[in-house]
Each structure stands twice: as structure tokens, then as C-alpha cells.
N, C-alpha and C positions, 0 to 999 in steps of 0.2 A: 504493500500500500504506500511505498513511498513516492508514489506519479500521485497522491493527492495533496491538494495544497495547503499548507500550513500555516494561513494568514491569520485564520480563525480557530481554529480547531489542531488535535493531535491526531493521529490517524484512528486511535480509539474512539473519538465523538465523531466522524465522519464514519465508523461503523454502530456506532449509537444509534445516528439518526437514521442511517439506511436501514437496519433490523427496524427500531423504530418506527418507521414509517410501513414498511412490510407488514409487522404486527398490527399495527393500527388497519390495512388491508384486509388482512386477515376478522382483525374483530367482528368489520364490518359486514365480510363474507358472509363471515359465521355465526355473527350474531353472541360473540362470547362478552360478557363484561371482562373479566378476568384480563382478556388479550388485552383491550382496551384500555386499562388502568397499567398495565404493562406498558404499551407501544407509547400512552402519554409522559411516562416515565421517562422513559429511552429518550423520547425528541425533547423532553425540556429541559432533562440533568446538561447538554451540555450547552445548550442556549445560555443557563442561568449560570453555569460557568464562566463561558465568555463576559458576558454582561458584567457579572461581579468582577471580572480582574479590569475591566477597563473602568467601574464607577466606586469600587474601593482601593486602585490600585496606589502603594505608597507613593510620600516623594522621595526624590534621589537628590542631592548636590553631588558634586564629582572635583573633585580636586587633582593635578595630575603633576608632578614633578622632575623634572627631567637632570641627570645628573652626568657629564658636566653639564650646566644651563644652555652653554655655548659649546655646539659639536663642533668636531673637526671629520669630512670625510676621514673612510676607510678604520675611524678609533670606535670602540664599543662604547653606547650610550646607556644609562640605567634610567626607566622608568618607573615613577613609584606612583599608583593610584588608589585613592582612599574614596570611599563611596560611603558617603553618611545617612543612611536610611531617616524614615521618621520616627520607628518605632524600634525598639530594640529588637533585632536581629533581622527584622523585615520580614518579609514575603522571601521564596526561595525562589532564586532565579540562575540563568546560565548565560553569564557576560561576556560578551566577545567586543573586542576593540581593533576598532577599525584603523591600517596602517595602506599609507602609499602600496603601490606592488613593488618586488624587487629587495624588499624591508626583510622579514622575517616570516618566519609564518605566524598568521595571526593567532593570538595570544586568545585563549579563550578560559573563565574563571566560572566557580561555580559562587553564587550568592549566599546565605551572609558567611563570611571568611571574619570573626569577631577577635579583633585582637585581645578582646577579654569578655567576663562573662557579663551578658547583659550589655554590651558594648556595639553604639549607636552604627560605627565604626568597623568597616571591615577594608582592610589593605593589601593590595596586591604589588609587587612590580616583576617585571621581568629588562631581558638586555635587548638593544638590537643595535647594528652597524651598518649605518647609510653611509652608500659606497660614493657617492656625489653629491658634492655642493649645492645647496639650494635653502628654500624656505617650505617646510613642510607642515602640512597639515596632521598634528597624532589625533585620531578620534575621529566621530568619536564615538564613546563608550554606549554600545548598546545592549540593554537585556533582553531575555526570552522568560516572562514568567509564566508560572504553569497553577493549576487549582490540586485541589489534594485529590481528584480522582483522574487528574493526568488526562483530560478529555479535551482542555480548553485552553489555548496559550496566546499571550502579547506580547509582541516587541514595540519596545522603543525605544530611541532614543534618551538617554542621561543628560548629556552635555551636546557642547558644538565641538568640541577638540582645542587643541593648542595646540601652537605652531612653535616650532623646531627649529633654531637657524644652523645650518650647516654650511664651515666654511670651507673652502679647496683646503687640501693639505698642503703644510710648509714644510718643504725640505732645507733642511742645513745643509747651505752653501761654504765651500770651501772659503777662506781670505785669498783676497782678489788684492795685491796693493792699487787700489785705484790711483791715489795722491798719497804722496810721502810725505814725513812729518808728521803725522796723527799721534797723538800722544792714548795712551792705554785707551783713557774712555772716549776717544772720538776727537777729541779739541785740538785746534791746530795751532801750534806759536804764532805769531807774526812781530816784523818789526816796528811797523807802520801804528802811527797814533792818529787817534781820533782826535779830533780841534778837541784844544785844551778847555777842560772846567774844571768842575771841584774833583771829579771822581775820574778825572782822568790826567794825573797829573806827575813827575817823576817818583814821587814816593805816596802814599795812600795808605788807611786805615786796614790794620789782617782783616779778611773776613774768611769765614770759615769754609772750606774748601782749599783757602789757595797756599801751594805748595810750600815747604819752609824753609825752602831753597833761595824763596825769594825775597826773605825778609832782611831790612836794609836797617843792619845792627845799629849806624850811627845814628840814623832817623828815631830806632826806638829810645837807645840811651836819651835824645834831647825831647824828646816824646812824653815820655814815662809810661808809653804804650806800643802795643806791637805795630812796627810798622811794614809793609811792601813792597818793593819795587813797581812801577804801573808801566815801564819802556819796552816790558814785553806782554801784551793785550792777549786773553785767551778768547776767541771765536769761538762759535760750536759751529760745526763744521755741517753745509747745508749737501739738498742734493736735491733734485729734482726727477719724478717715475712718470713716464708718459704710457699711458695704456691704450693702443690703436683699437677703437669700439666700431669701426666698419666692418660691415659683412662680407664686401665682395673682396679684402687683402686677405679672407679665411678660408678660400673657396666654400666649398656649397655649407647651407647652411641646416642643419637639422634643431626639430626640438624631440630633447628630452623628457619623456612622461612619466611621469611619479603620480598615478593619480588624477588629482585635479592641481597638479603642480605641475608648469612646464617651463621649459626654460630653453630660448632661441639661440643657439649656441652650434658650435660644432669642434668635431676634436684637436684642431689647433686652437683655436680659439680656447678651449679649455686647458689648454697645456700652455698658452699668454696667460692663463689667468693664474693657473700654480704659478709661471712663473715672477708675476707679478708680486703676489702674496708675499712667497718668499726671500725675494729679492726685497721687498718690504722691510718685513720681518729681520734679514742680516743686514739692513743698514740701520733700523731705530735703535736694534741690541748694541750697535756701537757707537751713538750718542749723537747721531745724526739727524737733522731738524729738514723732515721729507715732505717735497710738495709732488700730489698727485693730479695728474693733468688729462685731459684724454687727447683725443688727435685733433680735434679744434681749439686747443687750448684754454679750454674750461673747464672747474672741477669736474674729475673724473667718473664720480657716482651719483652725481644728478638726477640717471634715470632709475636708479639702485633699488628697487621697494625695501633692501635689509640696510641700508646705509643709516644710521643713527641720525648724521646731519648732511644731507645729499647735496649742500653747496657747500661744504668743509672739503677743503685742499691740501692745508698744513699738518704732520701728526709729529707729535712727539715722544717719544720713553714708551714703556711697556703698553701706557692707554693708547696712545697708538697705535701700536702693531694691533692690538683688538678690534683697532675702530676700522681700520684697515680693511682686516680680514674677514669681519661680520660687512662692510660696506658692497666687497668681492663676493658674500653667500651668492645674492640672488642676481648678479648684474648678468644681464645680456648683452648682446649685439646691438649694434646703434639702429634703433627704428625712425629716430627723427628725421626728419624732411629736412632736404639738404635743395636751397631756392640754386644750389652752382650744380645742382648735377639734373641730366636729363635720363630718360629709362636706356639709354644704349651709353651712357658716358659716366662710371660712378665717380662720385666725390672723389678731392683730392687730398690734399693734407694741403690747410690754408693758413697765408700768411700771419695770420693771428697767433698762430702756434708761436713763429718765428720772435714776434713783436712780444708774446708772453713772456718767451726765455731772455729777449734781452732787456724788457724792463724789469726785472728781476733784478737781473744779473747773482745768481746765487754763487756761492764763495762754495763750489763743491761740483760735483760731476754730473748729467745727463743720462742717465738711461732709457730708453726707448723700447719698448716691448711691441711688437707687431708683426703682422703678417706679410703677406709678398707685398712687395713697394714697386710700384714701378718706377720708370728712370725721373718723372716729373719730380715725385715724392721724392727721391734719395737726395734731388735736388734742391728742393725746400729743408730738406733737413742738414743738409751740407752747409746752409746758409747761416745754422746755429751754431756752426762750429767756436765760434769766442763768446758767445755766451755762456761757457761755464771754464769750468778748469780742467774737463774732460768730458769728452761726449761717448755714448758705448752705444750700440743699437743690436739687439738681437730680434732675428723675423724668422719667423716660424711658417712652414710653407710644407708641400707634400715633397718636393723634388729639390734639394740645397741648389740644384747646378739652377734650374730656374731664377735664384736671386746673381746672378753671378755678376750681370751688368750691373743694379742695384750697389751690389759691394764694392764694386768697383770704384762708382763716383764716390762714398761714403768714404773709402779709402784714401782716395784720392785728395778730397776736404780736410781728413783727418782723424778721423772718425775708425774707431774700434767697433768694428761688427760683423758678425757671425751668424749662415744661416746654418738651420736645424727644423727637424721636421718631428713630427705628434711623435715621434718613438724614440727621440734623442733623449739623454738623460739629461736633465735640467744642470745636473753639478758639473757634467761634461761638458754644456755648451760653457756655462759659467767662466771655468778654466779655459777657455778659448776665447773667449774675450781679452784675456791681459795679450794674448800673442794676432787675439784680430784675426785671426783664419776661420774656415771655415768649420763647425764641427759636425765628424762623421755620426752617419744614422747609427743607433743601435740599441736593447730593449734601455724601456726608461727604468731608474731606479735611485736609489738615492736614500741615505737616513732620513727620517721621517720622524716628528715628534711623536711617539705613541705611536706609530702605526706603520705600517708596509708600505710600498709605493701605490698610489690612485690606481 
């Protein structure tokens, strides 16, 4: 009997009612009271079932907690779910919770699970590992409750679910010496002073942090206080991440389906985005003050639905690299309507980009993350070569020898960059950067915080 449907009934009250109704045939037939008081039996035990779970059925709250808060693809996630009935132990029911596909297999619990006795309270969690970045929907929690003669059953819905932000995984990049000079945490000497005032002037007040190397013994003695040298000024050392959000530098473009989650993406594009992350990631850990750009030279997660503040560009120290990585959860391909491009001609990389980097002018290096370029592109970006103190560009493409004119002008400017395709290892193009050659295809891989490669 399980081809009958279970919206209303259990396959026992869909044979209730049919005996049920037969007997009631039968009473008729044959004129028995007997049948009759029987076959009424039969057709209303499970009517009056259904009816009483849906106009006494409890309430539920649902609470759902996810641990870490913030995933990272490919690391195992802990969910912990608490279901507060109204009445102490509740109704007995069979809860299943609803996950993206791809997820785990759905989790399914039986009703009340009472952390103690008499206990309003019953809690479930289980693990699961989303293998891709995005914003997901957990939930949500729905029950199947039955009556005590197993004839009648309802589902519904608990809650609406809560959303899960899952960001690409960071891989730990080898040290690359971009600029020399960096002192352990990031900051760079210089000799150069700033116009003279109170706080910038050959000797100045200790404050805490600065080295004790610098402190200028005669200034203290006539002081009665510590004093420091100020002719060597510490900078934090800046840098600027360009992340190319057009679709046609990625070739073809898919989406990703989780559900009722998708995401306009494709596997370059998603191996720009680790390697954005991470490249992130290894320059805030070393005390560096990162502005993130896209290819029109705008902030880069504008269109971000997971970005915390989608016109924020600047990030700094550990809140950073978070704001970063949760900003990169859910960004796609650039959907905006671009008034320079027609349907047979796409966008190009526009002079605004250029105009960003050199009103800046940041005291630190250029990185450029992106897809095939063509020869216009390699040339607007050639054009930013003295806006920084190093410019690097990796493009990520199906075929390296494809970018080869590309690399050339870029080379040619100045410009450190390397093509590499969706199977390159992120650490391996990395290291080919400092030598600016190309790096060979081969499987991706790389140390991973927590977790194995994407």
C-alpha cells in the first residue's frame, strides 16, 4: 500500500475507510445493524484523527545553531537544533530537516528527544560538509505527527530555516618577497619625513609599540621621560586586490545549484575567487592595509548578497580577512549592464580602473586576479605600471599558451604575471609570480586551513 498517499492518512486509515465503506455496503445489503455500527466506526476513527492533529496540534519554536557560525568550504560544520514544544514532551513526531542537495543525507529525528524529565526541550545536532562556497538555506525543520492509532498523520513545517554563509577555502601561500624591507609585522622603514609638527619631529614622546632601538638616551636624560627618535617614520605597508567580475574573461558561464541556492559562476572563475581569498588572507596576516577593487574600479562586492558592507574596499588585521572572505561567500559574475559594451563586443577593463590606482597611489604592490585578457586589457593595465611599487597579474584561462600575447605586453610594461588554468595549484602559480613565467597545469592542491583542497 505504499502507491497510497500520505497527505492525510497512514496506509492503515486508507484501509479503515475502504473496509469501512464496504461494511457500510454490506449493512445496507443486508440489512445488519451490527455491520452498520461497525463500517461507521471504521470511516470516522480516522477522519476524527486527522481533524484532531490538525485543531489540537502543539506549537513548535525551533532554534538552530551552527558551529563554526562562519563555514569554510570543504571543513565539517556542527548543527545543533533545539525544538521547544508547548507542552512537556509534546505530541510524538518524526522530524526531518531539510538541506540543499549535494549536503549530506538528510538528517531525520524522532520527537520529543527531552534533555531531561518533563523537559519542554528536546535537542538534536548532527555534522555536514558543504563542498562550495555560497549562502545556504539549512531548513527547514519539518514534522510528521501521527495519533495513537497510527491511522492519521500531519506535516508541517516548524520554522523557515537559516542561512549558512560558506566561504571558498584559503590556502597558505608560500612568502613571495614582493618589496624588501618589511620588517616582521608588515611595516616598512623609510627615510622620508612628513612636513614637520608636533608628532613628527626629530625626537618625540615613547609610545608603546615603538622599538627600543630607537630611543634617543640624550632627549630622555633632558626629558625626565622616554624619548624616540621620529627621522625614521614606520608606514604600514598598503597593497591593493583587483578581482576581474566579467563573465566573458571566464569563458562559458554555469550556475551552481544547491537547492534554491545558485550561484553564476564557473570553474575559473571559482579558482579567481580561492585565489583571491587567499591571497587576501596572506597579505592582512602580515600587517598589510588591502584595498579590494573589481575590474571597473569600484569596490569589489557591491553586488555580494554575503558582503557585510558591499561598498567597503579597505580591510585590515584578522576583521578583515573575515570581512573579506564572508564578502567572496556569495559573489558572482558581473551581471551589470555595461552602456560600452554591445551583444557581439564585451566590456573592456576601463580607464577608471587606471585613474583609481593612480589617485591612490598606494605605498605597496598590485595584484590583479583575472581571466583571459585580451591585448586591449593587458594594455590598460600596462598603463598602471607606476602606480604602485609592484604590479603582479595572474589570469586564469583553460589553455596558458592562449594568454601568451597578453603576457607579453604585461611583461613588456613591467608587470609580473603568470597564466594558469582551473587545475593549477594556487601555491604553484603563487611561486611563479616572483620569476613572472608562466605556470604549468597540474592537479590543484595546497595546505588548506582545516580542510583538503576544494
Amino acid at each position: 500500500m505504499q502507491w497510497l498517499p500520505e497527505r492525510w492518512f497512514r496506509p492503515r486509515g486508507w484501509l479503515l475507510l475502504a473496509v469501512g465503506a464496504l461494511t457500510l455496503l454490506f449493512a445496507a445489503v443486508l440489512g445488519r445493524r451490527d455491520l452498520l455500527v461497525a463500517g461507521i466506526f471504521m470511516v470516522i476513527l480516522p477522519i476524527a484523527a486527522s481533524a484532531g492533529l490538525r485543531f489540537f496540534a502543539p506549537g513548535f519554536t525551533v532554534s538552530r545553531v551552527f558551529s563554526p557560525a562562519f563555514a569554510e568550504a570543504g571543513t565539517t560544520t556542527t548543527v545543533t537544533v533545539e525544538v521547544r514544544g508547548s507542552t512537556p514532551g509534546g505530541a510524538s513526531a518524526r522530524i526531518t530537516e531539510q538541506l540543499p542537495p549535494r549536503f549530506i543525507d538528510v538528517p531525520r529525528f524522532e520527537y520529543p528527544r527531552p534533555v531531561s524529565a518533563h523537559s519542554l526541550v528536546s535537542r538534536y545536532s548532527y555534522t555536514m560538509q558543504p563542498n562550495h562556497r555560497g549562502v545556504f538555506t539549512i531548513g527547514p525543520l519539518t514534522a510528521t505527527f501521527g495519533d495513537p492509532f497510527d491511522v492519521a498523520l500531519l506535516a508541517r513545517s516548524l520554522d523557515q530555516g537559516d542561512a549558512l554563509t560558506v566561504a571558498p577555502a584559503i590556502i597558505q601561500l608560500p612568502l613571495v618577497p614582493f618589496i624588501g624591507g618589511r620588517g616582521q609585522d608588515g611595516s616598512q622603514m623609510t627615510r622620508q619625513q612628513a612636513n614637520p609638527s608636533n608628532d613628527d619631529v626629530m625626537t618625540r614622546e615613547y609610545r608603546h609599540g615603538d622599538p627600543f632601538r630607537r630611543v634617543h638616551w640624550p632627549a630622555t636624560a633632558r626629558q625626565g621621560k622616554l624619548m624616540v627618535r621620529a627621522e625614521d617614520s614606520v608606514a604600514t605597508p598598503e597593497a591593493t586586490l583587483i578581482l576581474d567580475q566579467r563573465p566573458h574573461t571566464y569563458g562559458s558561464t554555469a550556475k551552481s545549484a544547491f537547492g534554491k541556492d545558485f550561484l553564476h559562476s564557473s570553474p575559473a572563475f571559482e579558482w579567481a575567487v580561492t585565489a583571491t581569498a587567499s591571497i587576501s588572507s596572506h597579505l592582512l596576516e602580515r600587517g598589510y592595509s588591502l584595498r579590494v577593487l573589481d575590474d571597473a574600479g569600484a569596490p569589489a562586492f557591491t553586488s555580494s548578497p554575503s558582503a557585510p558592507d558591499p561598498h567597503q574596499e579597505d580591510f585590515a588585521g584578522q576583521v578583515g580577512t573575515f570581512e573579506v572572505a564572508q564578502s567572496l561567500a556569495a559573489l558572482e559574475l558581473s551581471q551589470r549592464p555595461d552602456a560600452t559594451s554591445t551583444k557581439n563586443v564585451p566590456s573592456g577593463l576601463g580607464e577608471t580602473l587606471v585613474d583609481q590606482l593612480f589617485a591612490a597611489r598606494r605605498r605597496g604592490p598590485v595584484v590583479v586576479v583575472t581571466g583571459l585578457l585580451t591585448k586591449a586589457d593587458a594594455r590598460v593595465l600596462s598603463a598602471a605600471i607606476n602606480a604602485s611599487e609592484g604590479a603582479f597579474a595572474l589570469l586564469v584561462c583553460p589553455d596558458v599558451a592562449l594568454a601568451e600575447d597578453s603576457l607579453g605586453i604585461l611583461h613588456q610594461a613591467g608587470w609580473r604575471a603568470v597564466a594558469a588554468t582551473p587545475s593549477t595549484a594556487l601555491a604553484q602559480a603563487w611561486i611563479e609570480l616572483d620569476a613572472g613565467t608562466s605556470a604549468p597545469s597540474a592537479p590543484s592542491s595546497g595546505a588548506r586551513r582545516g580542510a583538503g583542497q576544494q
